[in-house]
N, C-alpha and C positions, 0 to 999 in steps of 0.2 A: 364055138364056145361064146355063150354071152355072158360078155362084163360086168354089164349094167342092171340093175336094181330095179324091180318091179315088185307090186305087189300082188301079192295072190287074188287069184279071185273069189269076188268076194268081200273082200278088207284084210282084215288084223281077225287072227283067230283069238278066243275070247280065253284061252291060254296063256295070251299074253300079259304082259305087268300092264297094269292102266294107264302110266304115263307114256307106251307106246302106241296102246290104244285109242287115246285121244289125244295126238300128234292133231294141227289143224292142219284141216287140207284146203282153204282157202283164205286169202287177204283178211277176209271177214270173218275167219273163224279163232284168226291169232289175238292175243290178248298179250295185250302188254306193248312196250315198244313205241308207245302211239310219236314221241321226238321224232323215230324213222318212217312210220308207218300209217300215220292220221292221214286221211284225203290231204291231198297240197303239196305232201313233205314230199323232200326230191329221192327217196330211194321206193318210196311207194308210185311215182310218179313214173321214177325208170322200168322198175317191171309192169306197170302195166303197159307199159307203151312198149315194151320187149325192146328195151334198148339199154341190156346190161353190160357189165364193166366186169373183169375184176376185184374180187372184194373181200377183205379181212374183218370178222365179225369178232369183236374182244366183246368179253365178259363174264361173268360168274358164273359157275356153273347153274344150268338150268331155269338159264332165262329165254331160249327159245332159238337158240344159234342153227342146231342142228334140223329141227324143223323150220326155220326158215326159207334154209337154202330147199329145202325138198318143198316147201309150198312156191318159191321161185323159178324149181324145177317145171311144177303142175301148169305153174301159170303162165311160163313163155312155152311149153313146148319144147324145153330142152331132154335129154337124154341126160341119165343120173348117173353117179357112180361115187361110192361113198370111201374115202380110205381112214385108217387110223394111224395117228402118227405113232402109236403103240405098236402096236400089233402087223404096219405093213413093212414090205420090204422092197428095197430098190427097182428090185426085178420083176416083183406087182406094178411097182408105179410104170416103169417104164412101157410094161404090156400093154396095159392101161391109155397111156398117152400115144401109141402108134394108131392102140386103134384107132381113138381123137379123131387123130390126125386125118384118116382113111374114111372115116362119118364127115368130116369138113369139108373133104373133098367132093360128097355127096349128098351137100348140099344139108347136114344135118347138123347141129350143132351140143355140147356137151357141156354140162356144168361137171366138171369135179371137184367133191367136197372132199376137205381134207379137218376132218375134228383132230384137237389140240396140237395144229401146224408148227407149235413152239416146242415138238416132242420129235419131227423131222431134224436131221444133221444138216449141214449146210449142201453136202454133194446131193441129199434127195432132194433141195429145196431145187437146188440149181435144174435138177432134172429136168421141171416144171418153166423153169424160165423160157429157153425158146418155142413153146409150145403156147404158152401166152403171148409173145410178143405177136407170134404170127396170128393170132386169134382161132388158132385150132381148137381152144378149150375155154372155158371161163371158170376162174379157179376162185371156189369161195374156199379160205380158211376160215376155222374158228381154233379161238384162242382166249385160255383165262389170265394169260400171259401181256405183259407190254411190250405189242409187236414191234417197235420202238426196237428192240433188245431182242427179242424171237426169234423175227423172222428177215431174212436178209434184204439187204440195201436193195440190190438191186429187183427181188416181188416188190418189194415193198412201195416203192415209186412206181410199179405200173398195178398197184391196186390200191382202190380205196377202201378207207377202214371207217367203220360204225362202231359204233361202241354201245350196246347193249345195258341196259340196266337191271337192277334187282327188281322183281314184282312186286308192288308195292301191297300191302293186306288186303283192298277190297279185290285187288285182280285174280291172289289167289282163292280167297272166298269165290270168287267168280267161278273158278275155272272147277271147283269142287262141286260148286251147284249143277254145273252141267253136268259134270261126269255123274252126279247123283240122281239127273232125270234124263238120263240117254238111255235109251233102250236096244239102243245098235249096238254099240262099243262099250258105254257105261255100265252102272251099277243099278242101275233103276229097274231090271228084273225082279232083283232082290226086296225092292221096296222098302229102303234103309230108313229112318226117322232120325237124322242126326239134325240135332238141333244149332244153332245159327252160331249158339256162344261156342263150340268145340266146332267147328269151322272155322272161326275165328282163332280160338287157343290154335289149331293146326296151322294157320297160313303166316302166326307170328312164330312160332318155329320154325317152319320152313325157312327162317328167313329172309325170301325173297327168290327160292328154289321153287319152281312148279314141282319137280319130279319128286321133292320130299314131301309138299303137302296132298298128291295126287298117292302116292305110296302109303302115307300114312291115312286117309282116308280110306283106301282101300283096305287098308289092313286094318284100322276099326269096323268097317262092317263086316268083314269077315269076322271078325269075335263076337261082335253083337250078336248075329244071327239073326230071328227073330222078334228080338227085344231091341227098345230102345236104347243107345249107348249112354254114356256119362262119362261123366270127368275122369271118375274113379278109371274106370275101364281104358279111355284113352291113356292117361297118366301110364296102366301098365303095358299096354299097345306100343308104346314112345320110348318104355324104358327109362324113363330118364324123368327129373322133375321141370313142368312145363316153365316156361318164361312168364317173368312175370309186367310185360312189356304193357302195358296199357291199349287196349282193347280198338281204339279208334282208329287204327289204321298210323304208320308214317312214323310209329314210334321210335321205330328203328333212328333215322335219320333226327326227331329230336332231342335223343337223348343224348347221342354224337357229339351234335352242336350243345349240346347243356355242357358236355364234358369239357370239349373244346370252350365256351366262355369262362370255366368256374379255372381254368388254368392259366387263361389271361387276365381275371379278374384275382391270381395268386391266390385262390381259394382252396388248399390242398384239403381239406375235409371234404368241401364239394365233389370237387378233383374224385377220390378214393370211392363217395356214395357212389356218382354217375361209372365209375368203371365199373365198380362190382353190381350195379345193375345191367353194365351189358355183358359182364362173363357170365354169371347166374344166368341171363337168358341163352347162354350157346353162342353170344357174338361169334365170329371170326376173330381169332385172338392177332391173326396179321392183319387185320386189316382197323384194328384199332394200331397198331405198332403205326400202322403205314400214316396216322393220323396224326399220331401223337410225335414224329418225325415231323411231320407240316405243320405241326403247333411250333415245332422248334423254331424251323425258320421264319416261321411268321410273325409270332410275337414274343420271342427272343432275340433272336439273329445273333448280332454281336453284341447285344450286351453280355450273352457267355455263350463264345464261341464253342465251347464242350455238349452244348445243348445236344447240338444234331449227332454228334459222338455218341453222346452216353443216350439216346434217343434210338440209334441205329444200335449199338453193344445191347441191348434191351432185346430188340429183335431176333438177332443173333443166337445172346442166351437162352433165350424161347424154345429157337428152332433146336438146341443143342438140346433142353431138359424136358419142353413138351409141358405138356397138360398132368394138374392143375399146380404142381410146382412152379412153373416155369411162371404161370399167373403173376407169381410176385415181382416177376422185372418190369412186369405192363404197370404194375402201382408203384416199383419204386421212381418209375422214370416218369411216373404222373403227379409224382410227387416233387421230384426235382422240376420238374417244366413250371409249378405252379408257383415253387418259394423263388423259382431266380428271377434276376432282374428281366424287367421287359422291355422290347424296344422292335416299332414295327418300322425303322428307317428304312432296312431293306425291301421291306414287302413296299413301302409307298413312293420309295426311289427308285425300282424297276418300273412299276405303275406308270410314275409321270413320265420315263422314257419312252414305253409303250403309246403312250397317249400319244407324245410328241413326233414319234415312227409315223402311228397312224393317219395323225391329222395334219403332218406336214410334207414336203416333199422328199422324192427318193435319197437317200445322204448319200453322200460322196466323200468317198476318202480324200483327206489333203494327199498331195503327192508327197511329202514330207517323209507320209507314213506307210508310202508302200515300198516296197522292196527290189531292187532294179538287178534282178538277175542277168540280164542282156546289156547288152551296150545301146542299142533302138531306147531301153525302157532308161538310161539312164542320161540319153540323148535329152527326152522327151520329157526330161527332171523328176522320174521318179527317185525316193531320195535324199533329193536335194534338200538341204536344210535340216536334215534331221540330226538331232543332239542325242551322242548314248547317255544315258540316264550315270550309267556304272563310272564313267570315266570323268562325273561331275562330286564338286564336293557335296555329302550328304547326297550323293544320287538324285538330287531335284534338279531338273533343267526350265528354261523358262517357255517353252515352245507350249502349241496350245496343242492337245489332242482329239481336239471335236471339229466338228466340219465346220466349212468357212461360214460365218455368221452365228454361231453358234456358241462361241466364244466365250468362256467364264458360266456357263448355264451348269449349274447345281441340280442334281437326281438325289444324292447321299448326306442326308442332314444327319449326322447320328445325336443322339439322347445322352444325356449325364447319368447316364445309370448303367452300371456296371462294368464290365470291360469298355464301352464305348465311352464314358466320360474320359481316358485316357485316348482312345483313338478320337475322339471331336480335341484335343489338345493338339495332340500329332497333326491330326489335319489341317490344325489352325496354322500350327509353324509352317507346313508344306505347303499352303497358299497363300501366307504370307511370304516365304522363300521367291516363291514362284513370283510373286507381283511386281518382287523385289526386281529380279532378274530380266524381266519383262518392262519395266519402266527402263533400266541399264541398257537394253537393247535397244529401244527406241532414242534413245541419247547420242 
């Protein structure tokens, strides 16, 4: 019995959907991706030099995950084998992976792809584990999931993750014009006329999906027939009323960032315009949620700690009532983000810590602050010196808790607006406490 994945000879019979049709069968035929895959980058670097790893491919459906791994297959010479975390079972994988094993020993080597790996239970993930550690198999996931949260601790650390992007409008114009003068696998038999502006309208619905704007163009020339297509005709082809996204390519991401400014700039009419031009066009309704949650913290924080609450309860609701009802939690929560106070301390208090990580040397905990379970650790004055906060009045002690030299260095300025002009109050008193108690000590 063979396991493994070949294609017929021949190619792709012309019965197939077109987006399996034109799957790219080399480095040069993939579009899109170019962060991973431009001459230079280091995962287009790895395969050609057939010196792969391990690796978890995150992103949105129909950015090219799954044809990746089968042009990575093409281009090392590895032996393929595809499972789904839907549809496979324990006792597939495990077949699966003996055989691996038995080809390793022979000198031959196995990619096995595993599409939407975040849909595997933890006992199949685990299956996979020593089977990678030995290098019996090279295990590509993909995932529209954050593998992060997915897929387990321990894949996780012996694979590296990419992270895929949406295809931006001209790529999938691109990828429509091929499929529209191929004569092997494409539509170019047919001799379609779709004109440039409905390639366009298709690749801004897809929104950043190959496989919906390769679907839906094929399924315009199948209506046309003969005759050249139009709007009109697309419009019923789509089902649906197109987006009204502006034509240049990228809109997607400008209007995002329009919504995101008009909410830090408290502009709740902006705020409401820029969302209901990206529901009307078929946005991702989570994936505005997942933004409008990052507006919270980022130019709110604590001046109203409820931000990222009623920002997440938003989501929530969604998921509970759905489409186009549930629309209304994405505006009323773009509405709250835009009237509440603002305050970016946090986003530029982790910042400057970051910086300080980066461009200084490794920290070191005092020993003050580590914890001396053994009598060796408590020898060696881990410990030592440390004041419980609880057992002090008002819980402020005078001790410092940043590493040695470090001493008094400020990340967290908070702003007089809103809940944080009480907390920069608070704070004052507990570094003044503090200074207090710290001057008493040295005396």
């Amino acid at each position: 019995m063979n396991l493994f994945e070949t294609e017929p000879e021949g190619g792709i019979g012309s019965d197939r959907p077109l987006p399996e049709r034109m799957r790219p069968r080399t480095l040069n035929e993939f579009v899109g991706q170019k962060h991973l895959l431009a001459e230079g980058k280091p995962l287009r670097q790895r395969i050609e030099s057939d010196n792969l790893e391990s690796m978890i491919f995150w992103g949105p459906p129909g950015v090219g995950k799954t044809s990746l791994a089968r042009v990575i297959a093409k281009a090392t010479r590895c032996e393929f084998i595809s499972f789904s975390g839907v549809m496979s079972s324990i006792r597939e994988v495990k077949a699966v992976l003996v055989e691996a094993q038995s080809l390793r020993h022979a000198g031959r080597r196995t990619i096995v792809f595993v599409d939407e790996i975040h849909r595997f239970n933890k006992a199949q993930q685990d299956a996979f584990l020593p089977y990678v550690e030995r290098g019996d198999i090279i295990l590509i996931g993909a995932t529209t999931e954050n593998p992060s949260f997915e897929v387990i601790a321990a894949l996780l650390s012996r694979s590296k993750v990419f992270t895929l992007e949406p295809l931006n409008t001209e790529a999938l114009v691109h990828l429509q014009q091929v499929a529209l003068t191929d004569s092997e696998r494409g539509l170019a038999s047919r001799e379609p006329e779709v004109p440039a502006s409905l390639l366009n309208r298709i690749a801004i619905f897809a929104g950043g999906d190959a496989r919906v704007a390769l679907l839906a163009v094929e399924a315009l020339a199948n209506a046309a027939g003969s005759q050249p297509p139009n709007e009109a005709l697309l419009e019923e082809v789509l089902q649906t009323r197109l987006p009204r996204y502006d034509k240049h390519g990228d809109e997607h991401f400008n209007v995002i960032s329009a919504l995101h400014k008009s909410v830090r700039s408290s502009d709740p009419d902006a705020a409401l315009y820029w969302l209901a031009c990206m529901l009307e066009a078929g946005e991702d309704r989570l994936y505005i949620g997942r933004r409008l949650v990052r507006m919270a913290a980022e130019d709110i924080g604590l001046a109203d700690p409820r931000a990222v609450e009623t920002a997440m309860a938003a989501i929530d609701a969604f998921r509970l009532v759905g489409e186009p009802e549930g629309d209304l939690f994405l505006a009323e929560v773009a509405v709250y983000l835009a009237v509440a106070p603002k305050s970016d301390a946090i986003y530029k208090g982790l910042g400057r810590a970051r910086r300080d990580l980066r461009g200084g040397p490794a920290p070191t905990v005092p020993l003050h602050l580590r914890n001396a379970p053994t009598g060796l650790m408590s020898d060696l004055g881990y410990a030592k010196g440390y004041q419980h906060a609880h057992g002090q009045p008002d819980a402020i002690v005078g001790m410092s808790c940043m590493p040695e030299g470090m001493e008094g260095t400020r990340y967290y300025e908070p702003t007089d607006r809103g809940v944080e002009e009480r907390i920069a109050k608070r704070l004052h008193d507990i570094r003044a406490r503090r200074d207090a108690l710290r001057r008493a000590e040295r005396s």
